[in-house]
N, C-alpha and C positions, 0 to 999 in steps of 0.2 A: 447489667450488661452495658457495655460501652454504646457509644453512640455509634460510632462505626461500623460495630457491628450488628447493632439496629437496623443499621439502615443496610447493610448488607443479606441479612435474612429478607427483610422486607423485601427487597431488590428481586432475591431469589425464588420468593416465593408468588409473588404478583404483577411481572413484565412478563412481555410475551406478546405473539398475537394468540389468536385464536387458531384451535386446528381446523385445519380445513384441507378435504380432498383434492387440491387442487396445487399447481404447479405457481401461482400464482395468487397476488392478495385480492380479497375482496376489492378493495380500496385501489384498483388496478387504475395506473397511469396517475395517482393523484400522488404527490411527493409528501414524504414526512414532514410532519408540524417540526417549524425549525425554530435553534433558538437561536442565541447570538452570533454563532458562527458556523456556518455551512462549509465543511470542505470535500473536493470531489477528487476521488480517488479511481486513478485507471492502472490497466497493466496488459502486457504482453498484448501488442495489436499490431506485431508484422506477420508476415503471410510467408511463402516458401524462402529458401537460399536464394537471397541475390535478388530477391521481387525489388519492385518498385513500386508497386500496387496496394494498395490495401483493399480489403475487401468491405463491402460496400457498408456493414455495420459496424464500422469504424465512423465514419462518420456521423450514421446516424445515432449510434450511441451517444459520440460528443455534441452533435445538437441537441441531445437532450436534455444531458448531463448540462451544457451552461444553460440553458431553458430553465432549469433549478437555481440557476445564479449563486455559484459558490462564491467564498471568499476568496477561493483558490486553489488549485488544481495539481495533486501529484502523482506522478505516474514511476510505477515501481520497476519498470525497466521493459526490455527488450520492444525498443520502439522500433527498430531495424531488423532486417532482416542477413546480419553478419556471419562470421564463423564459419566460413567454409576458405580452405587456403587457398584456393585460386581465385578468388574475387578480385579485382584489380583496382587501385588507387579511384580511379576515375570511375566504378561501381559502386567502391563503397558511398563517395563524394554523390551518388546519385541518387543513391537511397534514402541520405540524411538529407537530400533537399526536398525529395516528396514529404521524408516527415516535415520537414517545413509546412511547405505548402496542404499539406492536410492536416497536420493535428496542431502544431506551433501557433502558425498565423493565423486561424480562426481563433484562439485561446489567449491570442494578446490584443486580438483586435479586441475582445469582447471585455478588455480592460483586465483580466485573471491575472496573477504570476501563476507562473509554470516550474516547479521542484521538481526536476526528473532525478531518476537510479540511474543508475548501471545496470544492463541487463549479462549474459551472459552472449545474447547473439548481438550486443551494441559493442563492448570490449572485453571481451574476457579474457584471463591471461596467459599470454603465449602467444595470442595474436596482436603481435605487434602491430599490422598491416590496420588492422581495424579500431585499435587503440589511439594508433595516431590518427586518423579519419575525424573518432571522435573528437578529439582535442580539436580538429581543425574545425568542425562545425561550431562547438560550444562557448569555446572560447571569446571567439570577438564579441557571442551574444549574452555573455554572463551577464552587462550591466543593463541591459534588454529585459529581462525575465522579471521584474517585479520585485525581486524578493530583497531583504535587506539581511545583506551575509554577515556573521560574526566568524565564521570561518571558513577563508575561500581560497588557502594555500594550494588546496590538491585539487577545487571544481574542474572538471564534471565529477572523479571520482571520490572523492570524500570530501564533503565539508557541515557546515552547520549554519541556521537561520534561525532568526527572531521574526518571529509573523503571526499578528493577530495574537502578541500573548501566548503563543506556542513556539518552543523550544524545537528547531528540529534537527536531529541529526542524521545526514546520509552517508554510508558505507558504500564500499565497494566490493557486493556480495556480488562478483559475474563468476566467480568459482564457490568453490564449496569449502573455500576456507579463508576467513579475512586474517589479513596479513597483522604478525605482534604487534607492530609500529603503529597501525593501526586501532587495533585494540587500546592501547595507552591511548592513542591520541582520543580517544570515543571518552574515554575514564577521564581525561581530563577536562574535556567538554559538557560531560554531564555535571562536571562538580565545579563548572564555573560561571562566573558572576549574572552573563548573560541566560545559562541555564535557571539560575535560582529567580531570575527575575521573572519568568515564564508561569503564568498559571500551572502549564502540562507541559509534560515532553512526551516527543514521538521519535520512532526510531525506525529510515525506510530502507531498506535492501534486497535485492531484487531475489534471490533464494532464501527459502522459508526455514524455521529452523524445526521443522515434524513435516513430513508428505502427506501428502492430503488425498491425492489423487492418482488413480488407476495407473499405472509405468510411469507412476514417479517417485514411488515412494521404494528409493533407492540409495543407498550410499554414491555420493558426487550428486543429487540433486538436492541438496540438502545439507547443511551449512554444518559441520563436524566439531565444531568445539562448543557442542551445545548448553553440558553443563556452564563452563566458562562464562559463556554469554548471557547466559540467566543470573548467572551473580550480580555480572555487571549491569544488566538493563533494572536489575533490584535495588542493588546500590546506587544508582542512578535515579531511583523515582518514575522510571519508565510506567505511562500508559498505557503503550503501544509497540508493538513491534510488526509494521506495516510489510509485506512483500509479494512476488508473485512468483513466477518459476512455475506453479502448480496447472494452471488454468485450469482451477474450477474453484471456487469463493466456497470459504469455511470459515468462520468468526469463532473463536475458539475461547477458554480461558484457561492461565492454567498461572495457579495461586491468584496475585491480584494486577498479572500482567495480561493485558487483552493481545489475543493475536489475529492478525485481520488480514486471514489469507486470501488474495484477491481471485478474482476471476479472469481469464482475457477475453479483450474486448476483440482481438484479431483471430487470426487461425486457430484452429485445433483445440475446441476446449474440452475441458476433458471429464469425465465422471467421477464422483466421488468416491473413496475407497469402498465405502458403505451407501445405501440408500438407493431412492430409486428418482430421484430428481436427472434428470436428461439435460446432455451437456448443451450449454448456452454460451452467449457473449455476455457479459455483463459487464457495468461499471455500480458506484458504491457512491454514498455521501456519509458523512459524520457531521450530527448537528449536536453542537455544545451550548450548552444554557448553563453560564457561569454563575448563576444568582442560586440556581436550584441544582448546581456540582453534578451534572447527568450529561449523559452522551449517550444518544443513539445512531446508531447503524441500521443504512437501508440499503440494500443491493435491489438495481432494478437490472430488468431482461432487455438488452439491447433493441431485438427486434419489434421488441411491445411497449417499450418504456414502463412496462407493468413493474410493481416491486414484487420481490421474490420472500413467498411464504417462507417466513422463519420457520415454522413450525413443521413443514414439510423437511427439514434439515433433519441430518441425525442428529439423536440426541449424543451420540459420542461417537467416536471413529478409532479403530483398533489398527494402530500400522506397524510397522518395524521398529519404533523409538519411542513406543509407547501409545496409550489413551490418550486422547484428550475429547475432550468436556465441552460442547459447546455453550457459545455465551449466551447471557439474555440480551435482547436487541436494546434496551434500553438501561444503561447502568450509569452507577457513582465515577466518576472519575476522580484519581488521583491529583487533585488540585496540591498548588506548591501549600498554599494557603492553608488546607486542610491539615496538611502534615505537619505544618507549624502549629495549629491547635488556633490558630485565628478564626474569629466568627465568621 
């Protein structure tokens, strides 16, 4: 038996927590044993059409969230609350300065970069009106955010970063279909120099490619050239295919690409197709220990900082695009290293 796949049984037969009746971990409020690199992942955290408000566990989730002290912070979209055609220049312009002043500026004071999506209520297409807003926010602050770009033709809406030995590349999933041009440009970033030099690659977009959650698991909420996309994130080396759209966090596996559907941290979260876990705000960490090629994922509960019982999770979810399997919270990652057969 291959080493790989040693360690892939072992993997699947010995992570986990423990079952437990409860909605949450024994080990409540205390964060995952972390290894070399912590990163904190959030999603969907605006509140109705046209707010300027976030609602109050928005905040507290993101004090919690840097109280863990990640390496860095990415959020898979819909930070505003857009998408409706009468909003006007000077609304939308007002929305994206609260997200400043509420989730931005605390995230850069506290020294983080900041990797945001595209959401679908930030620009999504056809609304021009809100498309350009974005542009005019992000723009002046692209060389603000921390990150060190390897491709930053099309920022906010698609580009790529090298950070911390991780490879990232962001799309622009605010509809339910990324555009060809696109696609190539993804295929060609996965297969270039900056990519290969990357321990892992991650791939963030704000619609998930399987629904996860109660009215959402529909055609248009849900990214349509699915098989497509599995090729490429395979040929690619993809670890990860990071996103939100769903609001309700479901960590999934499916072959040896992890999918880490987020939760939102703002309005309306939502139930899972299956199960009886009650809808939350959450945010997520991913701690990688490069020496021992493992990654684990912890989703905590906004209102409690508590982490959220894996084991309470379905073991699989039955939707419209099929099963998926959920994952073990603690697995091998796709290292570049590994793939080359390197010790």
């Amino acid at each position: 038996m291959s080493l790989r796949r040693r360690q892939f049984l072992q993997l699947a037969l010995g992570t986990g927590l423990s079952a437990a009746g409860l909605d949450i971990s024994r080990a409540a409020g205390r964060a995952a044993s972390r290894g070399d690199l912590r990163i904190g992942l959030i999603s969907d955290l605006n509140s109705s059409y046209g707010s300027t408000a976030y609602i109050p566990q928005v905040s507290q989730g993101l004090q919690q969230l840097l109280a863990l002290k990640p390496a860095l912070l990415v959020c898979a979209g819909d930070m505003v609350a857009g998408q409706k055609r009468d909003l006007t220049s000077n609304q939308l312009d007002a929305m994206w300065e609260s997200f400043a002043r509420t989730v931005l500026t605390p995230v850069r004071r506290a020294g983080l970069p900041f990797l945001p999506a595209i959401g679908n209520h930030d620009g999504s297409p056809g609304f021009e009106a809100d498309r350009a807003a974005l542009r005019r926010f992000w723009t002046p602050r692209r060389q603000a955010l921390g990150l060190t770009f390897e491709d930053a033709g099309d920022f906010p809406f698609h580009y790529s970063v090298l950070q911390n030995d991780v490879f990232w590349l962001v799309w622009d999933a605010s509809s339910s279909r990324i555009p060809p041009a696109q696609i190539q440009w993804a295929r060609r970033q996965l297969g270039s120099a900056a990519a290969r030099r990357a321990q892992i690659r991650m791939v963030v977009g704000h619609l998930p490619l399987f629904g996860v959650s109660q009215g959402r698991d529909r055609p248009g909420e849900r990214l349509e050239q699915r098989a497509a996309i599995l090729a490429l994130l395979a040929e690619g080396n993809v670890q990860a295919y990071i996103s939100g759209h769903q609001h309700a966090w479901y960590p999934a596996k499916l072959g040896p690409l992890d999918l880490i559907q987020l939760g939102a941290l703002g309005s309306g979260p939502r139930r899972l197709l299956q199960g009886k876990i009650s809808p939350q705000q959450t945010f997520t960490t991913l701690d990688i220990d490069w020496q021992r090629s493992w990654l684990r994922e912890t989703t905590y509960a906004a209102a409690t900082g508590q982490a959220v019982n894996w084991e309470r999770l379905p073991a699989q979810l039955n939707g419209q695009a099929g099963q998926l399997q959920r994952n073990v919270q603690r697995r091998w990652i796709r290292s570049q290293r590994s793939l080359k057969g390197q010790p």
